[in-house]
N, C-alpha and C positions, 0 to 999 in steps of 0.2 A: 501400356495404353497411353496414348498423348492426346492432346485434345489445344488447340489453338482458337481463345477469345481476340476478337478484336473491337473496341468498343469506339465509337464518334459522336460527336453530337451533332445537330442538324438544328437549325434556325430557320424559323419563318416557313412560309409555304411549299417552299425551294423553289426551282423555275422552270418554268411551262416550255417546253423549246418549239418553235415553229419553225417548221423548214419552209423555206420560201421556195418558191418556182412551180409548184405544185400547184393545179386550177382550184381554186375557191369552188364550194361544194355546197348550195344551200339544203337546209332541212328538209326533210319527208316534215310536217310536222301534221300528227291527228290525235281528237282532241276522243275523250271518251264520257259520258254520263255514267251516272251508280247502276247499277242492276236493277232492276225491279225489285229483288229479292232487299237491297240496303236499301231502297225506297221507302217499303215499307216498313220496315221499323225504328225505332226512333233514335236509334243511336247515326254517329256523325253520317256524313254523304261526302262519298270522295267523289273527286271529278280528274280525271289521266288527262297529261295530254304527253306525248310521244315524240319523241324526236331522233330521227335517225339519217343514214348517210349523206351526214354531213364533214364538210373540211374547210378551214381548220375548228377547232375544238373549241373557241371560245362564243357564247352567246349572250345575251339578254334574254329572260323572259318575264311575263307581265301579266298575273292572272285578272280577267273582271267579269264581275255580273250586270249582267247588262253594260252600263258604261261606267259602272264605279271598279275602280280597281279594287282591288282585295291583296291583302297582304298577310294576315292574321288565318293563319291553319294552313298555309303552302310550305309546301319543303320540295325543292329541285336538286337535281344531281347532280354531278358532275360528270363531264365525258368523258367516259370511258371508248375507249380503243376495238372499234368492230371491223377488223381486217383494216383498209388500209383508209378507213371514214370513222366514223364518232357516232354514239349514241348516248341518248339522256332521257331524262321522263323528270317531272313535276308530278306534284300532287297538292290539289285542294280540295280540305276537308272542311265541308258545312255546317252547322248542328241543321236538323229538320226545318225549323224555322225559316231561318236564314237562307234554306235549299228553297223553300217555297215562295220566299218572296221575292226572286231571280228568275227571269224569262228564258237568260242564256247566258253563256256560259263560254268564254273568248280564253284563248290561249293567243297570247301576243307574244312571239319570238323577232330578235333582231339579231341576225348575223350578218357579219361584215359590211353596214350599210343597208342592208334588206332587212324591210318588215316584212315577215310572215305573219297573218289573222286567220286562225281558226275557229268555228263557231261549234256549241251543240244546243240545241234548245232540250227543253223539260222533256219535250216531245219523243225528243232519239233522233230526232232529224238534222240533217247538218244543215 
């Protein structure tokens, strides 16, 4: 029995390759509130918002409640590879409080020069 290791090391992020010539592909981007069902109870309130076929892969986004940005309980993803476009999603999580004292709830993407504004109110309504 043989068995062959080969071991490397790897620094840093490594690198994002973009093939140019390709048409720029802005986001689907939608945004989603908590369920009814995490509304009512008191632990945190997440709020989705979506991002999908898009090209190329790299973005900005920007969560707020009403017009204050929020930074403290978001975690966003990185792009991942969906056929021959890009998908990602964000999440911000609210404790109760802080879910009620907000009217709405904006999902601010910028890719290549485009803002995208998506809204959801308390209501469910876009």
């Amino acid at each position: 029995m043989y068995s062959c290791v080969s071991l490397w090391w790897v620094f840093g992020g490594g690198t994002d390759l973009i093939v140019t010539g390709l048409p720029t592909v802005s986001p689907s981007v939608q945004v989603f509130a908590p369920s009814q069902e995490e509304i009512r109870s008191p632990n945190p309130h997440t709020v989705v918002c979506l991002l999908s076929e898009f090209y190329p892969r790299n973005f900005d986004l920007q969560w707020k409640c009403d017009d204050k940005v929020i930074t403290s309980g978001v975690e966003t993803t990185k792009a991942t590879k969906q056929g021959d476009k890009n998908l990602a999603s964000s999440y911000m999580k609210l404790s109760a409080s802080d879910y009620e004292k907000c009217g709405t709830f904006t999902c601010q993407v910028t890719h290549e020069g485009k803002t995208i504004v998506k809204s959801v109110s308390k209501s469910g309504s876009c």
